[in-house]
C-alpha positions in Angstrom: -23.7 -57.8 36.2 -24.9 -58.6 32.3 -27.7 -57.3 30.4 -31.0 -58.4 31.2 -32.1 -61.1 28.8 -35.7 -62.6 28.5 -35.1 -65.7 29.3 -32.9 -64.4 32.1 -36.2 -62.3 33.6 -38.7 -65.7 33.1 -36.0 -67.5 35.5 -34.5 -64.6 37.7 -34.5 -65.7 41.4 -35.6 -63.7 44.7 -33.8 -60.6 44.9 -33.2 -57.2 42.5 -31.6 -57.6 39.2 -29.9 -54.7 37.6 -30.3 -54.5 33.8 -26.4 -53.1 32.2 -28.1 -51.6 28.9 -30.7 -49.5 31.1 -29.6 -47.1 34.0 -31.5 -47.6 37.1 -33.6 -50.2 35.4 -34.3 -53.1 38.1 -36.3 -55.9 38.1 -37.3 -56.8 41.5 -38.2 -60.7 41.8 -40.5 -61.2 45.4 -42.7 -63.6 47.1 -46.2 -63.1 45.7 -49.4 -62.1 48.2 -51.6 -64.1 46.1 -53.2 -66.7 48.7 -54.1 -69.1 45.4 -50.2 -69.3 44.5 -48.1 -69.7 47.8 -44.8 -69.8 46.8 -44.8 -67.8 43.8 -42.6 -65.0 42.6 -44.1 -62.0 41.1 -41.6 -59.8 39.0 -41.9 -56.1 38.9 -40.0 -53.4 36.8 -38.7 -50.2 38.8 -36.5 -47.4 37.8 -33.9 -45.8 40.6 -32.9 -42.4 40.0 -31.5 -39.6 42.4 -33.4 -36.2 42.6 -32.2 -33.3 44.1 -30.0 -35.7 46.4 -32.4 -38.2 47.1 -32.9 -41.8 46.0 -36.4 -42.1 44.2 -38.0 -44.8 42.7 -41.0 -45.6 39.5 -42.7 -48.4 39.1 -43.0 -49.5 35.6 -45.0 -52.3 35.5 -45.7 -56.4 36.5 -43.9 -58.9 34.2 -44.9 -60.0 31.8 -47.7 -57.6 31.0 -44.3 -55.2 30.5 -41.5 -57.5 29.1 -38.2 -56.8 28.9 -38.3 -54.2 25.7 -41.3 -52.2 27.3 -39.9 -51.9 30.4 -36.4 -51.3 28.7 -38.3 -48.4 26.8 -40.4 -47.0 29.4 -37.1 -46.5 31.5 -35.7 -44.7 29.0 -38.6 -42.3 28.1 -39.0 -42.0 32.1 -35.2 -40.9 32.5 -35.5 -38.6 29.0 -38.1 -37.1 31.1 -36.6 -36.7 34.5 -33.3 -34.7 32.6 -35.6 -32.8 31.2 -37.1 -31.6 33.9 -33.4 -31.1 36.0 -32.3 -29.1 32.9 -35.4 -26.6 33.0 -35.1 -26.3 36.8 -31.5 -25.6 36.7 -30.7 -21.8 36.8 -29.4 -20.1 33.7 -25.3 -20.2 33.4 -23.7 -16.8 32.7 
C-alpha cells in the first residue's frame, strides 16, 4: 500500500484503494449506473471504522467534487469526532 496521490485517484482501477496517510480512508472505484456512460467508473470516498465491535462505514463524498485533500480532511474531522464520542461514552476510571 502507498499514499493516495491525485493522480493516483484520477487513474485508480476497479476495486478499493486504501489511502496510508489516512486510517480507514478508502476510495472505492465501481462501475457507474449512469445509462449515458456504460462503462464508466465512478469513485467514491468512504471511511471504515469499528464501533462498539462492529465494522461501520461513512460516505464522504463522489470524486472529484471531494478530491483527495477534502476527503483526506473530512476523514480526519469524521474520526476526531467518532473518538470523541467513544471517550465520552466510556465510563469514568477510578
Amino acid at each position: 500500500m502507498a499514499a493516495l496521490s491525485d493522480k493516483s485517484v484520477a487513474n485508480a482501477r476497479r476495486g478499493e484503494h486504501s489511502d496510508d496517510l489516512v486510517r480507514g480512508l478508502i476510495l472505492m472505484v465501481r462501475p457507474s449506473t449512469a445509462k449515458d456512460q456504460p462503462g464508466a467508473l465512478r469513485r467514491t470516498w468512504v471511511l471504515r471504522f469499528s464501533r462498539g465491535g462492529k465494522r461501520q462505514r461513512i460516505g464522504l463524498g463522489a470524486y472529484p467534487l471531494v478530491g483527495l485533500a477534502a476527503a483526506r480532511r473530512k476523514a480526519r474531522d469524521a474520526l476526531r469526532a467518532i473518538d470523541e464520542g467513544r471517550r465520552r461514552q466510556s465510563p469514568p476510571a477510578g
